[in-house]
PADRENTOR-645832 format. One record per residue (C-alpha): residue number from 0; residue in three letters; y, z, x. Coordinates in steps of 0.25 Angstrom, whole numbers. Each point is the difference from the previous one (the first is absolute). Example, Ala and Ser with C-alpha at 12.3 -4.5 7.8 and 13.67 -1.06 7.14 Angstrom:
2
+-----+------+-------+-------+-------+
: pos : code :    yy :    zz :    xx :
+-----+------+-------+-------+-------+
:   0 :  ALA :   -18 :    31 :    49 :
:   1 :  SER :    14 :    -2 :     6 :
+-----+------+-------+-------+-------+
***
This chain:
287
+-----+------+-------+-------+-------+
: pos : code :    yy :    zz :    xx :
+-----+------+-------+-------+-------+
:   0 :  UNK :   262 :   109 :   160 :
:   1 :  UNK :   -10 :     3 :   -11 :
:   2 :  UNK :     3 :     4 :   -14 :
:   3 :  UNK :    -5 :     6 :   -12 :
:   4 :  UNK :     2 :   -13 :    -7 :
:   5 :  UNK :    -6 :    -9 :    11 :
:   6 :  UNK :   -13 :     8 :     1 :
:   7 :  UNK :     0 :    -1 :   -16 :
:   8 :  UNK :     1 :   -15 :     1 :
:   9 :  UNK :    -9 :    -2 :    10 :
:  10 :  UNK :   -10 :     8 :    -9 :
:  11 :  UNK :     3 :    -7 :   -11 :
:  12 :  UNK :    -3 :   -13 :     7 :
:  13 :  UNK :   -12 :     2 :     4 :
:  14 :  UNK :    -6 :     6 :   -12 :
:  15 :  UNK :     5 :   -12 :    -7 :
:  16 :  UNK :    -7 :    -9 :    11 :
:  17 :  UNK :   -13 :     9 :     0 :
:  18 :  UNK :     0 :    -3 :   -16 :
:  19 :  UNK :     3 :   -13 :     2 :
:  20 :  UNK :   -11 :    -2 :     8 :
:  21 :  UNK :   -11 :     8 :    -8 :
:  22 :  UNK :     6 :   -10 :   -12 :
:  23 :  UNK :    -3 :   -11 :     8 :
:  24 :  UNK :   -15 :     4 :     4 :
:  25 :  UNK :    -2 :     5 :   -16 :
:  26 :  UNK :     5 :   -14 :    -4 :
:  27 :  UNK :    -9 :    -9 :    11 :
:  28 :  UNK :   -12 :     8 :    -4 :
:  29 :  UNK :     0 :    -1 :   -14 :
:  30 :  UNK :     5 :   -15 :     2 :
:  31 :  UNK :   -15 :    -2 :     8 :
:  32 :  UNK :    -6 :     5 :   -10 :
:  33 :  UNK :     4 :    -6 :   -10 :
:  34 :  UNK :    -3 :   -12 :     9 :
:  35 :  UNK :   -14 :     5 :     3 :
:  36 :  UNK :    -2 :     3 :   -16 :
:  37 :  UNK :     5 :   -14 :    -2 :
:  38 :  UNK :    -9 :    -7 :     9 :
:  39 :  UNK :   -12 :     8 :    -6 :
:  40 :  UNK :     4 :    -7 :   -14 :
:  41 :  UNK :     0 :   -13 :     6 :
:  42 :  UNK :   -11 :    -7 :    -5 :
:  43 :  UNK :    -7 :   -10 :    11 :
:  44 :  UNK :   -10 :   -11 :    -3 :
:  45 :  UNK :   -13 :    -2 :     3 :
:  46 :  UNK :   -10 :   -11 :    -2 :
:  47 :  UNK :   -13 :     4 :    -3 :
:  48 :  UNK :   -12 :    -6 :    -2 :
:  49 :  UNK :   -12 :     8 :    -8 :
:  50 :  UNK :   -14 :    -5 :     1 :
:  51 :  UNK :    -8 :     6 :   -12 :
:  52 :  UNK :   -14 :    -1 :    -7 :
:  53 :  UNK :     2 :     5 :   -17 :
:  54 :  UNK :    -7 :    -1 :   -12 :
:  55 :  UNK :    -3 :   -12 :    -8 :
:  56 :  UNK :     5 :    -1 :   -14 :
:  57 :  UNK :    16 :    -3 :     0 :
:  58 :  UNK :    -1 :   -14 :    -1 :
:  59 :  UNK :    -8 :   -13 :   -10 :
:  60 :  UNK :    -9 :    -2 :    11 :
:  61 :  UNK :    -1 :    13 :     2 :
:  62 :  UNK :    -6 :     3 :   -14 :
:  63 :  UNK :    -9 :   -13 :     2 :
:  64 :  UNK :    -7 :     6 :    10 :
:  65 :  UNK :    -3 :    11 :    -4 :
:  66 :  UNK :    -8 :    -4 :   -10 :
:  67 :  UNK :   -10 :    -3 :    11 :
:  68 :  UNK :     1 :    17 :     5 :
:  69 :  UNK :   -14 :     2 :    -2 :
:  70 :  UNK :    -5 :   -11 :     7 :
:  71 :  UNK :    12 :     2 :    10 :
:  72 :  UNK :    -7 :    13 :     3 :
:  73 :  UNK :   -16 :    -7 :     3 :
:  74 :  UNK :     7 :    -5 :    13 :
:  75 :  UNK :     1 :    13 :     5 :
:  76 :  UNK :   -15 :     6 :     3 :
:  77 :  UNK :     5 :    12 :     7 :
:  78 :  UNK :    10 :     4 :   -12 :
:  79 :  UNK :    -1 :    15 :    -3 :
:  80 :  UNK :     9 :     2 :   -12 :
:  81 :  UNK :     0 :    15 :     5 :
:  82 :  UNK :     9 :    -1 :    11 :
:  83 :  UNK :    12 :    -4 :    -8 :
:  84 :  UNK :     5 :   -11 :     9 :
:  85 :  UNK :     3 :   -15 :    -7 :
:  86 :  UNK :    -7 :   -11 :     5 :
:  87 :  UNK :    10 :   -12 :   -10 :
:  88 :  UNK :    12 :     0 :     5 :
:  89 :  UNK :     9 :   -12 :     5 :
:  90 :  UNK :     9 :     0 :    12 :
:  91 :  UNK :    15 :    -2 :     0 :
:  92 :  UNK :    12 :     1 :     6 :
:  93 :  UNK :    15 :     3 :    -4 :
:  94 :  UNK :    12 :    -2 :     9 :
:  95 :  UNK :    11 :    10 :    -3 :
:  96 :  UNK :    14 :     3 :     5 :
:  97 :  UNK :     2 :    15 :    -1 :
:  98 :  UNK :    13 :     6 :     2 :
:  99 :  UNK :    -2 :    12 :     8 :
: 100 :  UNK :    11 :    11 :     4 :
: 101 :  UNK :    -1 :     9 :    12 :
: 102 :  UNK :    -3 :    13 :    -9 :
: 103 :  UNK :   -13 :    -9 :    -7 :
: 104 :  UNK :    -5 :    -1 :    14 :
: 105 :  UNK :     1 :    15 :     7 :
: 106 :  UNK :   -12 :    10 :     1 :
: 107 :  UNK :     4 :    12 :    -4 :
: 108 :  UNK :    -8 :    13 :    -5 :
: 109 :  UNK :     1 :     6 :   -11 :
: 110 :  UNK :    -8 :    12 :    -2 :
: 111 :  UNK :     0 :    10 :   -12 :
: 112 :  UNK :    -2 :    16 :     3 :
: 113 :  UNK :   -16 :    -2 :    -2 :
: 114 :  UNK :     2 :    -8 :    12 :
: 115 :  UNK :    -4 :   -14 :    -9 :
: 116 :  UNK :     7 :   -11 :     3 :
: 117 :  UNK :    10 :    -3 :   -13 :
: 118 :  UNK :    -4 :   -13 :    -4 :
: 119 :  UNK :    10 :     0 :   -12 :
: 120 :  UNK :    10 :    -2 :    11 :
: 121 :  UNK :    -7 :   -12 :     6 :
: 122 :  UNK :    -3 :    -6 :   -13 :
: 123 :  UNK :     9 :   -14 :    -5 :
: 124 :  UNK :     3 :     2 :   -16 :
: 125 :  UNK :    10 :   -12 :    -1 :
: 126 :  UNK :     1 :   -12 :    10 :
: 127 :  UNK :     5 :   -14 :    -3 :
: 128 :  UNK :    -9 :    -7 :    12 :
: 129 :  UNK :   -12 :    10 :    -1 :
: 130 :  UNK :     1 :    -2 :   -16 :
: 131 :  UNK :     0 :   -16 :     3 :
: 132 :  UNK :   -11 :     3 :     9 :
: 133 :  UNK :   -10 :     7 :    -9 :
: 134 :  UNK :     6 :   -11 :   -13 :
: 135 :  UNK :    -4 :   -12 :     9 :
: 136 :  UNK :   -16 :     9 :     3 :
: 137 :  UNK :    -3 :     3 :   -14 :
: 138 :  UNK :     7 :   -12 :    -8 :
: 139 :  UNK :   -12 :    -7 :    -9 :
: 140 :  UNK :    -9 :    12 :     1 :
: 141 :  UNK :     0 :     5 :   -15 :
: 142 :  UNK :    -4 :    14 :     0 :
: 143 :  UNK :     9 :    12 :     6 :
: 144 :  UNK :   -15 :     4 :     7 :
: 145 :  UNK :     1 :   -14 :     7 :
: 146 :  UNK :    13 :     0 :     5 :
: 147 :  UNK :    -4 :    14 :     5 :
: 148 :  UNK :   -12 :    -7 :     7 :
: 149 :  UNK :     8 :   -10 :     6 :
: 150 :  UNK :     9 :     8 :     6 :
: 151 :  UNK :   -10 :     9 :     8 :
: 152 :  UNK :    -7 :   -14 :     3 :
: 153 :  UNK :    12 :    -4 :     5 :
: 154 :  UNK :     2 :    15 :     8 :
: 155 :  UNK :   -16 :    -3 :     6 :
: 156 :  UNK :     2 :   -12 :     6 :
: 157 :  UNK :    13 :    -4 :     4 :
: 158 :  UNK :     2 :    14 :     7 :
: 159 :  UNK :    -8 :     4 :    12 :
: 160 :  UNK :    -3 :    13 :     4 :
: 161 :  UNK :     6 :     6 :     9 :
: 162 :  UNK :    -9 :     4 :    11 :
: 163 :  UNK :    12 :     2 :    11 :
: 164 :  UNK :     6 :    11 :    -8 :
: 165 :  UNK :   -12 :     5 :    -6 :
: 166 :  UNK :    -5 :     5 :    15 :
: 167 :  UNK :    15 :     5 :     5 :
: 168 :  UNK :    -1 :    10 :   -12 :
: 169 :  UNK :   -15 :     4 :     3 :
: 170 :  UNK :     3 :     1 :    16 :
: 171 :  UNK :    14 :     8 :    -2 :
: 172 :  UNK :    -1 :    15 :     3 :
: 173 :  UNK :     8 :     2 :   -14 :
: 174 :  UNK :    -3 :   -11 :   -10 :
: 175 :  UNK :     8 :     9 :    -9 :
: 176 :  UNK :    12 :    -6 :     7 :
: 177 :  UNK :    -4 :   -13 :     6 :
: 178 :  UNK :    -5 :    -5 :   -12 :
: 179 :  UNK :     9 :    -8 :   -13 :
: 180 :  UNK :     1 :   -10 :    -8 :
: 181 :  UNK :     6 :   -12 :    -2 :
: 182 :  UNK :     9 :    -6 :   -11 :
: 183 :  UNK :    -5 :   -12 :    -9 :
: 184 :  UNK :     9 :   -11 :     6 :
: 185 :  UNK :    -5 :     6 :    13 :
: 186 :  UNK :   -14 :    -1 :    -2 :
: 187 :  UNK :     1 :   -15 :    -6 :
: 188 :  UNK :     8 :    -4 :    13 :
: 189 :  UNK :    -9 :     5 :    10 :
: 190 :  UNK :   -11 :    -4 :   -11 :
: 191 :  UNK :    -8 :    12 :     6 :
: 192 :  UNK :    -1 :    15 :    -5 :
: 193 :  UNK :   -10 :    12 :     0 :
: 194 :  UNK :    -5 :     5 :   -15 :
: 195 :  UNK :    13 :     9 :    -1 :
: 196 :  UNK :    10 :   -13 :     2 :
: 197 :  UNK :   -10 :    -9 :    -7 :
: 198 :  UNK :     0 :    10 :   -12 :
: 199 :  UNK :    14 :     1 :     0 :
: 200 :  UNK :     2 :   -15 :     0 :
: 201 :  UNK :    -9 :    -3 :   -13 :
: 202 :  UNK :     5 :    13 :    -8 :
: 203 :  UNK :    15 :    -6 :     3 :
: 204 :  UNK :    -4 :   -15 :    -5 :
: 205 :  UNK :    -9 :     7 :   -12 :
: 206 :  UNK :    17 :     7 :    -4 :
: 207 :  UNK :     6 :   -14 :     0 :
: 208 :  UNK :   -12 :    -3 :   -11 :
: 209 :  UNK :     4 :    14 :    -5 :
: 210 :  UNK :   -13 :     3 :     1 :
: 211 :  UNK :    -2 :    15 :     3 :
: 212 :  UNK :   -10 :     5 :    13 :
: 213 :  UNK :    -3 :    14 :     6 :
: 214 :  UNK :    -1 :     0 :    17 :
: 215 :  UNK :   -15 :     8 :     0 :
: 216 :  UNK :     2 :     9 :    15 :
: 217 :  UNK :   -15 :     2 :     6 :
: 218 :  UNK :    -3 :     8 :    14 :
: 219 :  UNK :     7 :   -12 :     8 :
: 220 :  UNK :     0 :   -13 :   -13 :
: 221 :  UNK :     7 :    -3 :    -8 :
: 222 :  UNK :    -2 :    -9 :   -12 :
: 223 :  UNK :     7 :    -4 :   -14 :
: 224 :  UNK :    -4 :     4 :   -14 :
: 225 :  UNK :     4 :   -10 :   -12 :
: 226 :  UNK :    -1 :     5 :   -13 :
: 227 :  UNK :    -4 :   -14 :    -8 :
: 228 :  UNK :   -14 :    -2 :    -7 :
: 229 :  UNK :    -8 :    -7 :     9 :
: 230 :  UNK :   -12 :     3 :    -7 :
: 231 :  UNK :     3 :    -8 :   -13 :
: 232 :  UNK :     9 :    -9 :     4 :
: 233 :  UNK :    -8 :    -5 :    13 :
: 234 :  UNK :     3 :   -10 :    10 :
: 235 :  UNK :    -6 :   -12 :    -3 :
: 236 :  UNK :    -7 :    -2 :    12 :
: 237 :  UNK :    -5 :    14 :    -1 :
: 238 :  UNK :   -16 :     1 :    -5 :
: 239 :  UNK :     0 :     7 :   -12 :
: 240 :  UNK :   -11 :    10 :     8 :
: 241 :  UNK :    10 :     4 :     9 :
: 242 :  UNK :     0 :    14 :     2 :
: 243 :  UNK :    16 :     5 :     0 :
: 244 :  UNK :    -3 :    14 :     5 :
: 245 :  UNK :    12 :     1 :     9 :
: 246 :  UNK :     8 :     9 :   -10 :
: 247 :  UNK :     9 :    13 :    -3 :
: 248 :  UNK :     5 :     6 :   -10 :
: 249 :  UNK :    14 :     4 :     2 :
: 250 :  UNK :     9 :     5 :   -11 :
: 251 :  UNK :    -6 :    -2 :   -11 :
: 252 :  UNK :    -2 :   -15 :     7 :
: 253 :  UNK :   -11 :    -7 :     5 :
: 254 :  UNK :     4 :    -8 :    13 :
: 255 :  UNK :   -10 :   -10 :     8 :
: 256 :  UNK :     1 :    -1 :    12 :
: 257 :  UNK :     5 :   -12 :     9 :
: 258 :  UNK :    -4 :     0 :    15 :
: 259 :  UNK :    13 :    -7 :     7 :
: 260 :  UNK :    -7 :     2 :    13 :
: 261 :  UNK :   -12 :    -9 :    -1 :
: 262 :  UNK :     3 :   -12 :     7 :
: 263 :  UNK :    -7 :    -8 :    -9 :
: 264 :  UNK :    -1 :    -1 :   -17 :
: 265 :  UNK :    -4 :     9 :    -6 :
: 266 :  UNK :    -1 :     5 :   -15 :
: 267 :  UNK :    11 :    11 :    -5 :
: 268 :  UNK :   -10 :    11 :    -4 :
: 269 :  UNK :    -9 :    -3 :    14 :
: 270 :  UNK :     2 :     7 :    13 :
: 271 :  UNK :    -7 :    -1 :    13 :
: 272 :  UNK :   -13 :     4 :     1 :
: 273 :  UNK :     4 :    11 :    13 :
: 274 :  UNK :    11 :     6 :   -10 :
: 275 :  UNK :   -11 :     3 :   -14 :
: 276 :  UNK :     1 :    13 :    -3 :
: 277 :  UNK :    13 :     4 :     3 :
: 278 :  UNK :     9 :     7 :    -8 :
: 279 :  UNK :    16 :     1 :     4 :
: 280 :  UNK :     6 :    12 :     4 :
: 281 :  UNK :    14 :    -4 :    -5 :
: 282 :  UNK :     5 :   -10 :   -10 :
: 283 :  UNK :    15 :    -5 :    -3 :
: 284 :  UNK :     7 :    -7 :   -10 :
: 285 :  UNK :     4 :   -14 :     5 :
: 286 :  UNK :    11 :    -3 :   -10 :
+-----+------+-------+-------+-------+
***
């Protein structure tokens, strides 16, 4: 026989059960995310091994040398100061343990409403290894417009371009969505990149020196603008003839530009031949 009460405590049960389980669920879930958040913060490391050619002038020897520049440059008989590329530089190398989380490593897109990528949140202001990193590049160089010259050095030659991804995005049906970018410590690990990861790389190493960019957006480029004087505080390697035409006024600012994607050095203020002439469409604030 079944009565009120029994039906009433069977109910009961099995509401009780039902809720039980759901709280087991909700608690496994959030316990596997908070497991996958973890893992994500979980720094792993990587030795890596940078092959680079910079500017001379951070050490003794350095400046002995280049007392001998204008005869440094006779070697060269098919020198053009025009085309902005420096012909003194010296190779080196720099091994380097980076720390890397899960998060420093995923390619994700962000896009404003413009449909512009939104470099802002790509860009690294505070990071201890990539802060060491850009310390251990710039230390001897004495001017702030060297240790930005050594850093895009650095961006020029020890990161390749990356040709793989370059033709995915152009033979996609919708580059809109196929293209992105990837973060600094990416970028450094794979030691490859197209202009936009390459630009985003040397604009997060100039914030560790807290020294400011602006990413300049041309129809499919991208470069950085640095807002230092290059004209009167020159390379020293840099002729003093050395047209610096690759400029823009920005805010009340003027901003050379630096070509991250060149392959080769090339002077802050230059940029490849292919690309004169050009004016970008947008401009952001780095930092």
């Amino acid at each position: 026989m079944v009565t009120k009460n029994s039906i009433f405590d069977r109910r009961r049960f099995l509401e009780l059960g039902l809720r039980g389980g759901i709280t087991l669920i909700i608690g496994s879930a959030i316990q596997t995310f908070a497991a996958e958040a973890e893992a994500k913060e979980r720094p792993v490391s990587h030795q890596v091994l940078f092959r680079y050619e910079t500017i001379v002038g951070n050490t003794l020897e350095d400046d002995n040398y280049l007392e001998a520049i204008p005869e440094e440059y006779k070697r060269f008989p098919n020198h053009a100061e025009e085309d902005g590329l420096i012909r003194v530089v010296k190779p080196l190398k720099i091994t380097m343990t980076m720390n890397v989380k899960e998060k420093d490593i995923e390619n994700r897109i962000y896009r404003r409403v413009t449909g512009d990528f939104d470099f802002r949140r790509y860009t690294v202001r505070k990071d201890q290894g990539l802060s060491l990193l850009a310390r251990t590049i710039t230390d001897g160089y004495p001017t702030l417009e060297e240790k930005a010259q050594a850093l895009l050095c650095f961006v020029q030659t020890a990161i390749s371009y990356d040709q793989e991804k370059a033709a995915l995005v152009e033979r996609s049906e919708d580059w809109f969505t196929a293209d992105y970018i990837r973060r600094p410590k990416k970028t450094l690990l794979d030691q490859k990149g197209d202009c936009k990861d390459t630009s985003v790389l040397y604009a997060s190493l100039l914030a560790q020196l807290a020294i400011p960019s602006v990413y300049l957006h041309y129809d499919r480029h991208f470069n950085i603008g640095v807002p230092l004087d290059f004209e009167h505080n020159r390379i020293r390697v840099a002729p003093a003839s050395l047209p610096l035409e690759a400029n823009i006024e920005y805010q009340h600012r003027l901003y050379f530009v630096a070509e991250t994607a060149a392959e080769q050095p090339l002077f802050i203020g230059k940029i490849l031949p292919k690309d004169r002439g050009r004016k970008p469409d947008n401009i952001q604030v780095a930092i």
